[in-house]
Structure formats: structure tokens, C-alpha cells
C-alpha positions in Angstrom: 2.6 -5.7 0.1 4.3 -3.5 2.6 4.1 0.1 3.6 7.2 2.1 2.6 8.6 5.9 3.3 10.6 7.8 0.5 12.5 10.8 1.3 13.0 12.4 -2.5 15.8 15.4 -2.8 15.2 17.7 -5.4 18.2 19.2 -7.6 19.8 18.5 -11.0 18.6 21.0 -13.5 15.6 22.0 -10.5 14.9 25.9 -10.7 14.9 27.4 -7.9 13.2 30.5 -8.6 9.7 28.5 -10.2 6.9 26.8 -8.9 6.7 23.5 -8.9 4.4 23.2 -11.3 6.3 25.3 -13.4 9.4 23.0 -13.6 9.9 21.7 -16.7 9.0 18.4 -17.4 6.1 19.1 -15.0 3.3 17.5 -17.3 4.9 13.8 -17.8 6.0 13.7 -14.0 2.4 14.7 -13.1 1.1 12.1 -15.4 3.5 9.5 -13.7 2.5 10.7 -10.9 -1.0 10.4 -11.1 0.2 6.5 -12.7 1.2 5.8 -9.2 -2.0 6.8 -7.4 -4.0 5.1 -9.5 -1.8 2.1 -9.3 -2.6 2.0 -5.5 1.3 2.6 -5.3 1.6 6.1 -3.8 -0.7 6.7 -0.9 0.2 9.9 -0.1 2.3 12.2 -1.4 4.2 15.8 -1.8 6.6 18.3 -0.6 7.6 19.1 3.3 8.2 22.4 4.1 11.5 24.3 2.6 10.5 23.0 -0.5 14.4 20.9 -0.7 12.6 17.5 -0.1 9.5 15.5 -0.7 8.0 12.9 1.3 5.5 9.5 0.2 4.5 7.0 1.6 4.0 3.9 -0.9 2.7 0.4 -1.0 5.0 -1.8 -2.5 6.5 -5.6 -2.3 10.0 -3.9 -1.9 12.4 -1.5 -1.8 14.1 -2.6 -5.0 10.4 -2.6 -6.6 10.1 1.6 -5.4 13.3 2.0 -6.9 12.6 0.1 -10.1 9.2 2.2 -9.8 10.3 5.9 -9.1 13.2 5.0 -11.6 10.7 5.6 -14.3 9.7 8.8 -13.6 11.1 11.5 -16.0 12.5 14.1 -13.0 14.7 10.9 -11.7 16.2 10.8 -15.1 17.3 14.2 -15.6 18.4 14.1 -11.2 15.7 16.7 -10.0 14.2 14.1 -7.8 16.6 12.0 -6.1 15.8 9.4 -3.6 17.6 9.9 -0.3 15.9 7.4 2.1 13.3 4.2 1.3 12.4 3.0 5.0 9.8 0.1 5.6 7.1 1.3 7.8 4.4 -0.1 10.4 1.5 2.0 10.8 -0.1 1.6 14.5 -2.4 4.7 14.4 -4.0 5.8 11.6 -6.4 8.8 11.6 -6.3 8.7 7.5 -8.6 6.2 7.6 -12.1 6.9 6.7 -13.4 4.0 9.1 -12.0 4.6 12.4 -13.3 4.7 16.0 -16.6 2.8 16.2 -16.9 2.4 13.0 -17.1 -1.3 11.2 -14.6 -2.6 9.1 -15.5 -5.4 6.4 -12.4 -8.2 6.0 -12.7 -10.5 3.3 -10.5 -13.1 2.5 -10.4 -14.4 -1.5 -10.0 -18.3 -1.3 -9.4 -21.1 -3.4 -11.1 -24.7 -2.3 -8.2 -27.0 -1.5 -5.9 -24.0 -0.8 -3.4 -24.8 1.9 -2.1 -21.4 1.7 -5.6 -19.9 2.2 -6.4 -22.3 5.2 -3.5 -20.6 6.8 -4.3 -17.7 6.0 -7.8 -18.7 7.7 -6.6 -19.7 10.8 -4.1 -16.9 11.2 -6.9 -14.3 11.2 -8.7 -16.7 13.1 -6.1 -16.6 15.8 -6.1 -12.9 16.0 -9.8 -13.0 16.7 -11.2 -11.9 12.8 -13.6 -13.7 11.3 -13.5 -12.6 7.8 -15.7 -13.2 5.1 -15.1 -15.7 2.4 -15.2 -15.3 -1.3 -14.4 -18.1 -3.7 -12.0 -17.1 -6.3 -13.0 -19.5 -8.2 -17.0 -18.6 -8.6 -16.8 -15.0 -9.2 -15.6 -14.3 -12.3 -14.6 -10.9 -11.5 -13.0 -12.2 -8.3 -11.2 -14.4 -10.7 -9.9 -11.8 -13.2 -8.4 -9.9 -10.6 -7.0 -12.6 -7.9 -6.8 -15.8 -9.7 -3.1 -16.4 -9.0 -2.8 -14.1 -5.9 -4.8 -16.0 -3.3 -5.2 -16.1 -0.7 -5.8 -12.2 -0.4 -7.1 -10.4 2.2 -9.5 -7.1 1.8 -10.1 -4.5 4.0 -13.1 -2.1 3.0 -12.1 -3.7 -0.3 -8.3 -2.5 -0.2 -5.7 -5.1 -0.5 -4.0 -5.8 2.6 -2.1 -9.1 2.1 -1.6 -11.5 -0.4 -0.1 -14.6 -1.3 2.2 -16.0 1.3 0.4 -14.5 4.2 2.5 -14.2 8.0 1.4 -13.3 11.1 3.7 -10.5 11.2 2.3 -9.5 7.7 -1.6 -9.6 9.1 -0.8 -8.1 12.6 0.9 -4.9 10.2 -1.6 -5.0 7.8 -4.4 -5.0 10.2 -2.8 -2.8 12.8 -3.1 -5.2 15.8 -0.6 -6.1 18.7 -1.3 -9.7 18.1 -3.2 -9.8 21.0 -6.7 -10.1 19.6 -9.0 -7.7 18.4 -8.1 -4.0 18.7 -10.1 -0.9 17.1 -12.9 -0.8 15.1 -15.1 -3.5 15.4 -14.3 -6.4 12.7 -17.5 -8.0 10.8 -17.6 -10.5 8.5 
């Protein structure tokens, strides 16, 4: 999964002289809305000032997979929101975060025995000095449920912040590093 921007225009059948809230069809795209955040999809989310344009920032495989997404939502139908940019994004700083500075951050990678996939995934966050915990898909059933045929995954403070084919492009991103080694907070396992 990859971090994404999305620049949304607002028009169509959008009046001008309401609230947001008071636009009709408010209640469904709320509920979509909230659909998204739940989903772990939208991350953030809302209008920039002037009120013309709104702004998220989303975690998706794709662009096609935000435009498949945001597709569904009933203000894209009617045209009062209208996508005008979907930009992939790299996040070097981020303040957001509720562990920053000194704090420690827990990386957990979900494994398979005989995995070569999740041995790479090993030694690449080996080779960018994290040592993360490992958790057997295979003998947590929960673990299971959830990741059975995404591993190898890897968890940050229990978010997921790579999956599957793992890169080190995709770790050094994900884990906001330079590739240089450890950087920030301090990593346990």
C-alpha cells in the first residue's frame, strides 16, 4: 500500500449558498465517507480554504484503485466532487504521528515458515537496521483470519505498512528512512 494525494473540485448541482453539510445528498456521502476511514483508506481528509477544493490523503494500492474507490461515492455521481489530481506521495516528516521523537515504535513482521517472500522481507529490514518482531501467521488464529494470504506484512504500532511483495523502496517509504540505517524513533522488536 502506498500513500496517495487527491485534489477533489466541487461543482455539478453544488450550492453555493449552503453549508456543506447542508448539500444534498450530505447523509450517504457522509456515510461513504465515514466507509473510507474506517476502511483505513482515507487518512485524512476535508476542505482547504475557499471552500472550491478538498484535499485527502489516502492509502491505497493505486491510483486506478482511488478512482475505482471515490467512484462510488454518491457526490461523484451527480459531479459535485470531481477529482482534479491523484499524486503518489512519500512522507519524510511526519508530526501526525502519535509516536514521534524519543518515543518507541513496535515493527512486527507476520510470517509464514518456508516463506521466501517473508525471508526477504526479513533481511530487507534487516539491512536497514530493524529488527522486527516475528509473528507466525500460521499459529494465531486471528493473525490468520486477517493475513493468511497477505504475508509477509509488516506492522507498525499495529498499522499496516507493507504487504505482500515487499521492496526496499517500499520499506524505506513506509518506514520513513533514507536507507541509510536507522533514523527517528527508536525501533524495538
Amino acid at each position: 500500500m502506498a500513500l496517495f494525494v487527491l485534489r477533489l473540485r466541487r461543482g455539478g448541482p453544488w450550492d453555493w449558498s449552503r453549508d456543506m453539510r447542508e448539500q444534498a445528498g450530505w447523509d450517504e456521502h457522509a456515510l461513504f465517507m465515514d466507509g473510507l476511514l474506517e476502511d483505513g483508506f482515507l487518512l485524512l481528509g476535508g476542505p482547504l480554504e475557499g471552500d472550491r477544493e478538498t484535499l485527502h490523503i489516502l492509502q491505497a494500492d493505486s491510483e486506478r484503485a482511488i478512482r475505482e474507490r471515490m467512484a462510488e461515492d454518491p457526490w461523484a455521481a451527480n459531479g459535485m466532487l470531481t477529482p482534479v489530481s491523484i499524486e503518489g506521495w512519500t512522507v519524510l516528516l511526519d508530526g501526525l504521528r502519535p509516536n514521534r521523537g524519543n518515543a518507541v515504535v513496535k515493527i512486527v513482521l507476520v510470517i509464514r515458515k518456508s516463506c521466501h517472500l517473508c525471508e526477504d522481507a526479513l533481511r530487507l529490514l534487516q539491512d536497514l537496521g530493524v529488527h522486527p518482531e516475528l509473528a507466525d501467521v500460521d499459529a494465531d488464529d486471528e493473525l490468520h483470519r486477517i493475513y493468511d494470504f497477505r504475508v509477509p506484512v509488516v506492522l507498525v504500532d499495529g498499522a499496516v505498512v507493507a504487504e505482500g511483495r515487499i521492496t526496499r523502496e517500499s520499506l524505506e517509504a513506509a518506514l520513513g528512512r533514507s536507507g541509510r540505517g536507522p533514523a527517528g524513533p527508536d525501533i524495538v522488536s
